[in-house]
C-alpha positions in Angstrom: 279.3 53.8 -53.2 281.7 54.6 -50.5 281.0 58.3 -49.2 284.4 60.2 -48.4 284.3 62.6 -45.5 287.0 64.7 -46.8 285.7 68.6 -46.5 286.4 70.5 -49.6 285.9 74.7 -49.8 281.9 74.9 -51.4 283.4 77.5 -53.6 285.6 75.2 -55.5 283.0 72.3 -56.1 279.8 73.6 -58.1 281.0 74.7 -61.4 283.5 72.0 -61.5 287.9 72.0 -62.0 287.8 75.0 -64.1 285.2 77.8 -63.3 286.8 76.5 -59.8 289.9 77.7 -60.6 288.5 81.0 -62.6 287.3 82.0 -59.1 290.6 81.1 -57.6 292.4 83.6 -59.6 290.2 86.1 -58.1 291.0 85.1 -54.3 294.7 85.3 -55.7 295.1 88.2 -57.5 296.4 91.5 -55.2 294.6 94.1 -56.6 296.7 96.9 -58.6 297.4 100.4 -57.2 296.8 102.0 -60.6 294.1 101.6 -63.1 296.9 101.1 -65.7 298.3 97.8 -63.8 294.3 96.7 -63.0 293.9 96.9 -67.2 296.9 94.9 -67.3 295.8 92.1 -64.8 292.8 91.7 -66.5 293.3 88.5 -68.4 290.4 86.6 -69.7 290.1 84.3 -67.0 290.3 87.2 -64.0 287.5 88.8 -66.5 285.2 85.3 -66.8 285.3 84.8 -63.1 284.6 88.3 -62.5 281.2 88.1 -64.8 280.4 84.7 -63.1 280.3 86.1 -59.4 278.3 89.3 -61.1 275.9 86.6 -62.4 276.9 87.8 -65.9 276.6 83.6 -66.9 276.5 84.3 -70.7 279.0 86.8 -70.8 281.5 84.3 -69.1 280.3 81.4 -71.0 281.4 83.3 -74.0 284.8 84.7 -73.1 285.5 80.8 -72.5 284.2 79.9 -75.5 286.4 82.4 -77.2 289.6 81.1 -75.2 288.5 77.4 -76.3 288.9 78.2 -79.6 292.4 79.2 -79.6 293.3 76.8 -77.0 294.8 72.5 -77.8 292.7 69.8 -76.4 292.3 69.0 -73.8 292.6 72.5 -72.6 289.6 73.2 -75.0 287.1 70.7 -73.6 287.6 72.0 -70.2 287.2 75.8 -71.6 283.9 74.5 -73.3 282.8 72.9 -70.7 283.1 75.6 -68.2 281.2 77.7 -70.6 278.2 75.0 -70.3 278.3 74.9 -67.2 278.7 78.5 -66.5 274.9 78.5 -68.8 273.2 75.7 -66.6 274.6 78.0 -63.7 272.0 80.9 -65.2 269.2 78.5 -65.9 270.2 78.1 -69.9 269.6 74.5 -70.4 269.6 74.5 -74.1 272.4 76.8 -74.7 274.6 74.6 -72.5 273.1 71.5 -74.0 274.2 72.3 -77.5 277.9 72.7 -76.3 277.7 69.5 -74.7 276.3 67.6 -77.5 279.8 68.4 -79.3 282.0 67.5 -76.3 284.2 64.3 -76.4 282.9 61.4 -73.8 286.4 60.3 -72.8 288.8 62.0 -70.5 290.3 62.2 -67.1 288.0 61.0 -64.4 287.6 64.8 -63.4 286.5 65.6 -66.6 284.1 62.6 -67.0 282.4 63.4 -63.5 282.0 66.9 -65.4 280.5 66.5 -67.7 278.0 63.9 -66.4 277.3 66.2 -63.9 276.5 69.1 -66.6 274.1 66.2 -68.7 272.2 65.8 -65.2 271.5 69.1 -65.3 270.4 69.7 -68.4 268.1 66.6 -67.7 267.1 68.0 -64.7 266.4 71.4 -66.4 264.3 69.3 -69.2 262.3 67.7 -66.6 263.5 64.4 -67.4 264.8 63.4 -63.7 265.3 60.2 -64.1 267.2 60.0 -67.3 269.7 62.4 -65.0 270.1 59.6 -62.4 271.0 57.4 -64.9 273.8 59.6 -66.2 274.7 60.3 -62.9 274.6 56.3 -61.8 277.6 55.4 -65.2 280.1 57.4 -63.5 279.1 56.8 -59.5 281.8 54.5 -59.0 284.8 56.8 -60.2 283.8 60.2 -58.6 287.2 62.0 -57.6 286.8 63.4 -54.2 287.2 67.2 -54.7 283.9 66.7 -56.7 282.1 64.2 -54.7 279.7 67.4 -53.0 279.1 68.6 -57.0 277.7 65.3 -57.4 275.9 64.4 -54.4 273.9 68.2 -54.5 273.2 67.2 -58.6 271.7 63.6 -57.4 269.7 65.0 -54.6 268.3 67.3 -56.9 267.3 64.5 -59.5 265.7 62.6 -56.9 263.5 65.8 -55.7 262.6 66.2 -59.0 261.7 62.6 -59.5 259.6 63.2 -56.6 261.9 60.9 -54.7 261.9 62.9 -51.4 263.3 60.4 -49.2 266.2 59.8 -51.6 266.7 63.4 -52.2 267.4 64.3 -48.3 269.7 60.8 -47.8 271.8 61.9 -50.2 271.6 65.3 -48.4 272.4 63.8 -45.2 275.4 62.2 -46.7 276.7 65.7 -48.5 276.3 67.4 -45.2 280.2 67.1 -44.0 281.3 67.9 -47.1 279.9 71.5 -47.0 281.0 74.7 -45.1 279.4 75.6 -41.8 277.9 78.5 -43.8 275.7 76.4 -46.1 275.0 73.4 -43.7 271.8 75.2 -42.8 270.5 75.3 -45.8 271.3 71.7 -46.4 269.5 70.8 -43.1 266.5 72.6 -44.4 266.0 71.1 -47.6 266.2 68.0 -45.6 263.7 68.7 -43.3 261.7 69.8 -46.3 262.4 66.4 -48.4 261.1 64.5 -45.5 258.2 66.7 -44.5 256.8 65.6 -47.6 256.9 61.8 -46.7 253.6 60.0 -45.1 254.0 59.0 -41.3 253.9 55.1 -42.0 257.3 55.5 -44.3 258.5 57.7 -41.7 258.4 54.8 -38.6 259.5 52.3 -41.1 262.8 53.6 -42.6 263.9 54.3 -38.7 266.7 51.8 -37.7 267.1 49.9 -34.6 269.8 51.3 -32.0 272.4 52.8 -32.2 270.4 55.6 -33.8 272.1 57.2 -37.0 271.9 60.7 -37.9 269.4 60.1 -41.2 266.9 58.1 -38.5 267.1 61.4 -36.2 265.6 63.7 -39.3 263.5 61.3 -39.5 262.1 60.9 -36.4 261.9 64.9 -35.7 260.0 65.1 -38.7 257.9 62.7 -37.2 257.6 64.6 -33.3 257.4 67.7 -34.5 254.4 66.8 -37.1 252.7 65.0 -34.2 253.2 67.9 -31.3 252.9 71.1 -33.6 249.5 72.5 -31.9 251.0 71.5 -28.4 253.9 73.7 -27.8 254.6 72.8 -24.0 254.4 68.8 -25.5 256.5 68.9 -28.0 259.5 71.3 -26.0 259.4 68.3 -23.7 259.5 65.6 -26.7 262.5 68.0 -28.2 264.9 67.3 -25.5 264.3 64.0 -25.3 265.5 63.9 -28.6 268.5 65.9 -28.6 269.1 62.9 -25.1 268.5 60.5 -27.7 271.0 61.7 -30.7 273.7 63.7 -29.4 275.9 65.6 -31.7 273.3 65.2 -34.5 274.4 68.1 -37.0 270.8 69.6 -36.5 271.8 70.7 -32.9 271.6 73.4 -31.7 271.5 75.9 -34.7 267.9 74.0 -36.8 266.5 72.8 -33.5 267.0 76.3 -32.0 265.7 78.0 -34.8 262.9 75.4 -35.8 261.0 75.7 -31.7 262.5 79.3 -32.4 259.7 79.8 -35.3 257.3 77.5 -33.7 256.5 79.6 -31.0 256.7 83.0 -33.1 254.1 81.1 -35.0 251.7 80.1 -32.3 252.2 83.7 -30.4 250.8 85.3 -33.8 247.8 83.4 -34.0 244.9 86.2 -32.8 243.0 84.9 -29.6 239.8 86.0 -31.5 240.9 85.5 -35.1 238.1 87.3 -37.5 237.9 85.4 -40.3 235.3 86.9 -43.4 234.1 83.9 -45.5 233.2 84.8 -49.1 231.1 82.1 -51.0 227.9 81.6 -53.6 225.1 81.4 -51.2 222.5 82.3 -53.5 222.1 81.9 -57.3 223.2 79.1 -59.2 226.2 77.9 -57.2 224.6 78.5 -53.8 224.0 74.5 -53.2 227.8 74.2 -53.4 228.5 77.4 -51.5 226.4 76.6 -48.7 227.9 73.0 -48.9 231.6 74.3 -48.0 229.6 77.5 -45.6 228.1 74.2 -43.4 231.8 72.1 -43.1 233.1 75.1 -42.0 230.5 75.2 -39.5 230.8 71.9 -38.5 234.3 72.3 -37.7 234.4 75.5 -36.3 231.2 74.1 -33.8 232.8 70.9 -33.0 235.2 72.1 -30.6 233.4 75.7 -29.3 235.6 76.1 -26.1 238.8 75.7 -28.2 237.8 77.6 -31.2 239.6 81.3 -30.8 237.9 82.2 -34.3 235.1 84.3 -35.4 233.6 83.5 -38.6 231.2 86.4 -40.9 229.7 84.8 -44.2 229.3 87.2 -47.2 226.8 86.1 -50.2 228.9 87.2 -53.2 225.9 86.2 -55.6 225.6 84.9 -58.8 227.8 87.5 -60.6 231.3 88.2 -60.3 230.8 92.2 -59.7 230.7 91.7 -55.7 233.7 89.9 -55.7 236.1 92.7 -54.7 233.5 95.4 -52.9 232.6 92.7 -50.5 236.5 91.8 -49.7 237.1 95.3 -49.3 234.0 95.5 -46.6 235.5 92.8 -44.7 238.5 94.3 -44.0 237.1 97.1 -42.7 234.8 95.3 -40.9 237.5 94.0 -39.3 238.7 90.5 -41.2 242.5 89.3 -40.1 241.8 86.4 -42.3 239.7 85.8 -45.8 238.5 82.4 -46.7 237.0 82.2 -50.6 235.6 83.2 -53.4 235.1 79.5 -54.8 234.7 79.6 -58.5 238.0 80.1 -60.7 236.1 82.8 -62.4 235.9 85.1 -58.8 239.3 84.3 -57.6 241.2 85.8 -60.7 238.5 88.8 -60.3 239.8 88.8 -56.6 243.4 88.9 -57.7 243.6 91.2 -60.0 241.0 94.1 -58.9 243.5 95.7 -56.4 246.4 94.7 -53.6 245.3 92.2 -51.0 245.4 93.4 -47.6 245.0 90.9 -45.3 245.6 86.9 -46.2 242.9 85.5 -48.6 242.4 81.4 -49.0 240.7 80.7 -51.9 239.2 77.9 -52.9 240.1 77.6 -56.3 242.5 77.9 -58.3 244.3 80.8 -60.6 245.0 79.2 -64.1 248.5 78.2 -64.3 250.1 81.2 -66.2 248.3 84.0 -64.0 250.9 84.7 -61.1 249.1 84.9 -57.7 249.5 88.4 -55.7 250.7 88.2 -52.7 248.9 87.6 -49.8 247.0 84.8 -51.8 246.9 81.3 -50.9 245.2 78.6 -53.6 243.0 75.8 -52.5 240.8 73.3 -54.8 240.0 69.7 -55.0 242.5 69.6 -58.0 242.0 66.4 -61.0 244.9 67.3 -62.1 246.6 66.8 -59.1 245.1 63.7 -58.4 246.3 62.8 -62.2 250.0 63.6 -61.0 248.9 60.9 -57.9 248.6 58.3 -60.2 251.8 58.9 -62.0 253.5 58.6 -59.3 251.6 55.8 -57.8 252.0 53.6 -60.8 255.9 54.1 -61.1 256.3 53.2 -57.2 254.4 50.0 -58.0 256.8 49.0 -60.7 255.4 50.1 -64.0 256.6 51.6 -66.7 254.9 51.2 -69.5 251.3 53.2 -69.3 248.1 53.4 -71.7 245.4 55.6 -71.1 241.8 56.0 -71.3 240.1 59.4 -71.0 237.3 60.6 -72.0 236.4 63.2 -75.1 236.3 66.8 -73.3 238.2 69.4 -71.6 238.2 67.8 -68.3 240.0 64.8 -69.9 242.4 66.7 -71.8 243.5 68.5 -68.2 243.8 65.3 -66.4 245.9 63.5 -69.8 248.5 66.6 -69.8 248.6 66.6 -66.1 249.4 62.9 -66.1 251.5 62.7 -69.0 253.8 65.3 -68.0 254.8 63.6 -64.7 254.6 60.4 -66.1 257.4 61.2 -68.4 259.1 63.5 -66.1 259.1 60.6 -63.9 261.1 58.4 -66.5 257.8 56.7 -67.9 256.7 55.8 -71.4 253.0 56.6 -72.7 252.6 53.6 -75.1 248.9 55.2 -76.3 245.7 57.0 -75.3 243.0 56.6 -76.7 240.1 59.1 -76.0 236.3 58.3 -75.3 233.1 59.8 -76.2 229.7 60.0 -74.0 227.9 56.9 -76.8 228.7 53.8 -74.8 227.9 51.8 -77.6 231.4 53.2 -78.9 233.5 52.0 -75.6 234.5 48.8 -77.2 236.3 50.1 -80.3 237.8 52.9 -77.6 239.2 49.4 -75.9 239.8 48.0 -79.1 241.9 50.5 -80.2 244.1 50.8 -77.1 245.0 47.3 -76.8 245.7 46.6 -80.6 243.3 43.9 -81.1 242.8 44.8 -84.7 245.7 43.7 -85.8 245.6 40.4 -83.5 242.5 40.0 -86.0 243.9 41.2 -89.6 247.1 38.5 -88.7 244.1 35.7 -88.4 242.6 37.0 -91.7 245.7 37.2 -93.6 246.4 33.8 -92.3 242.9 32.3 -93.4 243.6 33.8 -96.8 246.8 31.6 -97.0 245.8 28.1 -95.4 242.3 28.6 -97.2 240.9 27.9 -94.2 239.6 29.5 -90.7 242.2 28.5 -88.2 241.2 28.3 -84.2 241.6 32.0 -83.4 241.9 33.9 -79.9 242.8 37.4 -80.3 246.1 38.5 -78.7 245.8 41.7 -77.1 249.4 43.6 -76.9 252.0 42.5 -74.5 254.1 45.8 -74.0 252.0 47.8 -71.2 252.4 47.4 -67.5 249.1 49.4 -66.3 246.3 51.6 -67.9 244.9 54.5 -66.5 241.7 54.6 -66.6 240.0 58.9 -65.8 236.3 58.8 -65.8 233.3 58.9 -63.6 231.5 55.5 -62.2 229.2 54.7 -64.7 232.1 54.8 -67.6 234.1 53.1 -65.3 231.4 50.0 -65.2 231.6 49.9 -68.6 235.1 50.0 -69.8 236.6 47.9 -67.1 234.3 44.7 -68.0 235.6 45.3 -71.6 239.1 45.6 -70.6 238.6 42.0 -69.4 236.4 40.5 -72.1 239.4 42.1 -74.4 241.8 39.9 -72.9 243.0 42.2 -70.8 242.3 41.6 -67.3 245.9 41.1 -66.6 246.9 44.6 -66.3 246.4 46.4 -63.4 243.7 49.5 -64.3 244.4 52.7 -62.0 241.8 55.8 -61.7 241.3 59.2 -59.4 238.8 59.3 -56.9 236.2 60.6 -59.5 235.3 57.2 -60.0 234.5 56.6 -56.7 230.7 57.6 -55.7 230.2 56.9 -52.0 226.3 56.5 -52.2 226.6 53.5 -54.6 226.1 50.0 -53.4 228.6 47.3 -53.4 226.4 45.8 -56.4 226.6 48.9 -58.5 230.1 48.5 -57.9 231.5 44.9 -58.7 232.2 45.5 -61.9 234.6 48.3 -60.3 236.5 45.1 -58.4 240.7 45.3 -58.8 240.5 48.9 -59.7 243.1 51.0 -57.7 242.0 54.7 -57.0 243.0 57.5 -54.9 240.8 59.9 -52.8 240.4 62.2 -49.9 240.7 60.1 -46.1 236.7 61.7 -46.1 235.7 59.5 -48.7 237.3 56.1 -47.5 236.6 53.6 -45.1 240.0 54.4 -42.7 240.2 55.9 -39.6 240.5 59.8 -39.6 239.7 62.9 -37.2 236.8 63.5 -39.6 235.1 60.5 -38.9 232.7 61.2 -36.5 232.1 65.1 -38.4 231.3 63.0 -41.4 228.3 61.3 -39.9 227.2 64.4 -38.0 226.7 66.4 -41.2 225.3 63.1 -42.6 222.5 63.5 -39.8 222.0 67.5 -40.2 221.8 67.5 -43.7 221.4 64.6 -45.5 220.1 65.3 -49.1 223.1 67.5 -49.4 225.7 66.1 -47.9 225.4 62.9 -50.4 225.6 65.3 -53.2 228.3 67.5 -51.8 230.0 65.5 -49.8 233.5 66.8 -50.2 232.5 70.5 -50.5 232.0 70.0 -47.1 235.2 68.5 -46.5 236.7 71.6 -48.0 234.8 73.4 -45.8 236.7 71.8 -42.7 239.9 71.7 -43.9 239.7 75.0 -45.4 239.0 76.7 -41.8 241.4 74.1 -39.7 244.6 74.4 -42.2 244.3 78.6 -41.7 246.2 78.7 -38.5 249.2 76.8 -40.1 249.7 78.5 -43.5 252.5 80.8 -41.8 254.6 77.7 -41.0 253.5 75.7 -43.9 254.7 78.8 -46.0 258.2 79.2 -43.7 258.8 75.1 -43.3 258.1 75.1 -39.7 255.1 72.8 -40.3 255.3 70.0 -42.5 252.1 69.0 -43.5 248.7 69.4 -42.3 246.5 65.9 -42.2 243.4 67.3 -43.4 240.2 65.3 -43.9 240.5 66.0 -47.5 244.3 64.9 -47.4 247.5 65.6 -46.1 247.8 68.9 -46.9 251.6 71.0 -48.1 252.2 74.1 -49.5 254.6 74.9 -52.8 256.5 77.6 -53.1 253.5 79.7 -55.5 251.1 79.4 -52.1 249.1 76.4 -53.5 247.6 73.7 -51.3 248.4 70.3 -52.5 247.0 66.9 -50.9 248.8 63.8 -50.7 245.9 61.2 -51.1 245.0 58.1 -49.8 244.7 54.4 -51.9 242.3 52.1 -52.2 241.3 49.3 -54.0 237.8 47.8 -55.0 236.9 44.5 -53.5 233.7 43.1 -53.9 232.6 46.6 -54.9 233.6 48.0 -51.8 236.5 50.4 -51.5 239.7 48.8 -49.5 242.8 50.6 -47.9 245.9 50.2 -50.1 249.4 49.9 -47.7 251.7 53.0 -48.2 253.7 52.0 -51.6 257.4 51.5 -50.7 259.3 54.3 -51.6 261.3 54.2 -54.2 223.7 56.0 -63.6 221.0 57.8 -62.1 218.8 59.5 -65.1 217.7 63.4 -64.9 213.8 62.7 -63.8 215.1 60.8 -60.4 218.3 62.6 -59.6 218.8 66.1 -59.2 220.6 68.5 -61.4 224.3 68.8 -61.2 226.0 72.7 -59.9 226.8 74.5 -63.0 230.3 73.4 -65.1 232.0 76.0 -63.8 232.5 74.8 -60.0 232.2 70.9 -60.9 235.6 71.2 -62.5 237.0 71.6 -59.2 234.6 70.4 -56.5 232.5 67.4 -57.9 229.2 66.7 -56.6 228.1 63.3 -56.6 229.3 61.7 -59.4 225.6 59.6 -59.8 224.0 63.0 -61.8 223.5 62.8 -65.6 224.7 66.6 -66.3 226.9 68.3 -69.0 229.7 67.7 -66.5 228.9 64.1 -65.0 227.0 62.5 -68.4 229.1 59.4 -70.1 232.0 60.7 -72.0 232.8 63.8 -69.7 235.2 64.0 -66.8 234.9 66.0 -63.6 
């Protein structure tokens, strides 16, 4: 599609012709000397537009509706369709998606671009993104210009919520000239923010050869500015060689200016002696686990002792929760700028809600989803349901389509099934069937059974023998409509189910997990059976070059028994006390990401820490780097006993222990 550089007035463009031309009325209208000529001049149409710039968007959307029904088509249409999209306007996707259901499909080519636009958005609003694309793809070719920025800003939008960031800010870059001078920052933000969330590799790759284009600049300042964040003097240098390198690019001076501008606020702030109070479990039953993410921190924080400005005091908060807030409130007056912890989810909502927050707090855990955090509160956690969302999105940018699932019986199971499913099918996806398992392995093979439809391969050979009187030659024809399986469990259910997968006929389709089926202190012979399986996990865990590599063999040395149980507590640990200096511009969008040894690490707009993950595939039962996607069973009386239920949710130990929280049939 051909991309018209025609500028059109933003006010005219987002609620389409006829809310455009409400608010034109009010630009136009002289105001009356006298109350009795203002009652006069207020026609329903000076009224609606006067309610849509007070943000009254149902009172407007009914006056329309109320002119619509007096009013000949295709006057009506348009009136009704300014009322819907005066509702999406206030966020009332079902409202407006009942008026559209009734709406004609034919009309003018304004009209058409209309009301695709108002569809998208009430897909968009659904969190069906990609079912808005479509919509927005049948009418690409006959966009009029005066609504060409309506629709690019409605795509871009689709494609972030498709999790298409790299789509989202092209189409961004492409709306730019269409937009006033007064919103063209905000546009260059959200594409800075779009590709802040992209990996280096895609980064270097979608850069074209010379003559540099403007989309190849964002991307490579994305790139400099992720690279030379912690080096100030560097990066001013590697800032001018850009602007040399892409003059006129619409992000100089004004975001360039403003982005070293925030830079350097940020790296002035940070306290020369930063005192950071760390609250964590270091005695009763979580302490293995607290003192597991107390030790990473020390390992980071001792790496580099002439470079470290920060001061770190531990506080036990116990076994109980009843500590929780007394010994936060201690550490502030004892000085803390900064507060890293509590760990379990059960302290950190006692945290939140005991009283107002102070100074910062990271916690290492997270609030449950409908508790709002306080401010001052940043999340943290080694998330499954996360890493759930990884593999949605994984899967789709492989090519599939068409999922089934395996998960096992429990609550840990349930979280990572709704966490998948819902960006799955946000993404577009169909969920063809899941079928759950329980902790009896002998029952795995009618789980596998079940999910690939192999009993009725078998009642078809039966009602077949009945006919010919006779037992015809018989191979059992598992389904043929999925692309992929997802397979949530730890090792030792993953040894079992992936071998009957195969003996089920099903060794064609590709079987994708989340790193808890991954347990680094397994041998490649414990693991063949694992061989084709494609799983994500932390850079900590895999066999790729990282800054944590040679921290991950000293803590290997110093504490060996733990650090194979705990190994990525104690990634937490580092990243937890390394990201602390950059929440500020992860928060603000001065920083992109932080590459953390647990993953790169971004912040959403509630405070929470997400990681982007790295792939890997099994090969001869050893784990092997995965290339960037393009974009679009030890027994109780030899292992040890598993941290209680309520901290393995979030922060696994190894996943070898037979516990209530590692046994066959449960999940992390």
């Amino acid at each position: 599609m051909t991309h018209n550089p025609i500028r059109f007035p933003a006010r005219l463009l987002p609620l389409g012709l006829a809310l455009a031309t409400l608010l034109l009325l009010i630009a136009c209208t002289t105001p009356p000397k006298h109350e009795e000529e203002a009652a006069a001049a207020a026609t329903p149409q000076v009224i609606a537009a006067r309610q849509l710039a007070a943000g009254d968007y149902r009172g407007a959307a009914q006056l329309l509706l109320q002119q619509a029904a007096q009013a000949q088509p295709p006057q009506r249409e348009d009136l009704q369709l300014g009322a819907a999209e005066a509702l999406l306007r206030g966020g009332f996707t079902e409202d407006a998606a009942r008026i559209l259901e009734k709406l004609p499909p034919s009309g003018s080519a304004a009209y058409q671009t209309r009301l695709a636009l108002a569809q998208a958005r009430v897909f968009i609003g659904r969190q069906q993104p990609q079912a808005a694309l479509q919509r927005l793809a049948a009418v690409s070719d006959s966009v009029p210009p005066e609504q060409m920025l309506a629709f690019n800003r409605t795509r871009a939008d689709a494609y972030t919520a498709a999790g298409n960031h790299l789509e989202s800010a092209r189409e961004r870059v492409w709306m730019d000239g269409l937009l006033e001078p007064s919103a063209q920052a905000g546009n260059h933000q959200a594409i800075w923010e779009s590709l802040s969330k992209l990996p280096d590799a895609v980064l270097a790759n979608m850069r074209t050869a010379a003559p540099p284009d403007v989309f190849s600049g964002w991307l490579e300042l994305v790139e400099t500015t992720r690279a030379l964040r912690d080096s100030p003097p560097q990066l001013d240098i590697a800032l001018a060689i850009w602007r040399e390198r892409y003059p006129g690019h619409p992000a100089i001076p004004a975001f360039i200016d403003a982005l070293q501008g925030r830079t350097q606020e940020i790296t002035q702030s940070l306290q020369p002696e930063a005192h950071i109070a760390v609250l964590l479990p270091l005695s009763g039953a979580l302490a293995e686990a607290g003192q597991a993410v107390r030790d990473g921190m020390l390992a980071a924080h001792f790496q580099t002792p002439d470079a470290s400005p920060q001061r770190l005091r531990f506080y036990d908060t116990g076994p109980g929760l009843d500590r929780v807030w007394n010994l936060y409130q201690r550490a502030v007056s004892e000085g803390a700028q900064q507060v890293v912890g509590p760990l379990s989810k059960e302290a950190v909502a006692t945290l939140a809600g005991a009283g107002t927050l102070t100074v910062p707090v990271l916690a290492l855990n997270n609030l449950p989803d409908n508790k709002p955090a306080p401010a001052q509160l940043y999340q943290f956690s080694l998330s499954p349901e996360d890493e759930a969302e990884q593999v949605a999105a994984r899967a789709w940018e492989d090519g599939h389509r068409r999922a089934l699932v395996l998960v096992p019986e429990n609550t840990m199971g349930q979280r990572v099934l709704q966490s998948f499913t819902q960006h799955w099918q946000a993404l577009g996806g169909t969920l063809l069937d899941v079928q759950p398992y329980g902790s009896d392995q002998n029952t795995y093979s009618d789980s596998v059974i079940d999910l690939l439809k192999l009993n009725a391969s078998t009642q078809r050979q039966q009602t077949l023998t009945r006919l010919l009187g006779q037992k015809p030659g018989f191979v059992p024809r598992v389904r043929q409509d999925a692309d992929f399986v997802f397979l949530a469990g730890a090792p030792e259910q993953a040894r079992s189910l992936l071998p009957l997968l195969r003996f089920h006929h099903a060794a064609q389709l590709p079987v994708y997990s989340t790193s808890q089926v991954y347990d680094s202190t397994s041998t490649a012979t414990q693991n063949r059976d694992l061989d084709g399986l494609r799983f994500c996990d932390m850079p900590w865990m895999l066999p790729t070059a990282h800054p944590g590599t040679a921290l991950r063999g000293e803590i290997a040395r110093l504490w060996p028994a733990r650090a194979q149980r705990y190994t990525r507590l104690y990634a937490l640990g580092i990243d937890a006390l390394q990201v602390l200096p950059n929440l500020r511009g992860l928060q603000d969008g001065s920083f992109s990401r932080h590459p953390g040894v647990t993953g790169d690490l971004y912040l959403d707009k509630d405070r929470r820490i997400h990681r982007e993950l790295q792939w890997a595939q099994f090969i001869n039962g050893q784990p092997s780097a995965l290339p960037e996607s393009a974009p679009g069973a030890a027994t109780p009386s030899t292992t040890p006993q598993s941290p209680p239920q309520d901290i393995t949710d979030e922060y696994p130990a190894s996943t070898t222990q037979n516990s209530p929280s590692s046994a066959p049939g449960a999940a992390r």
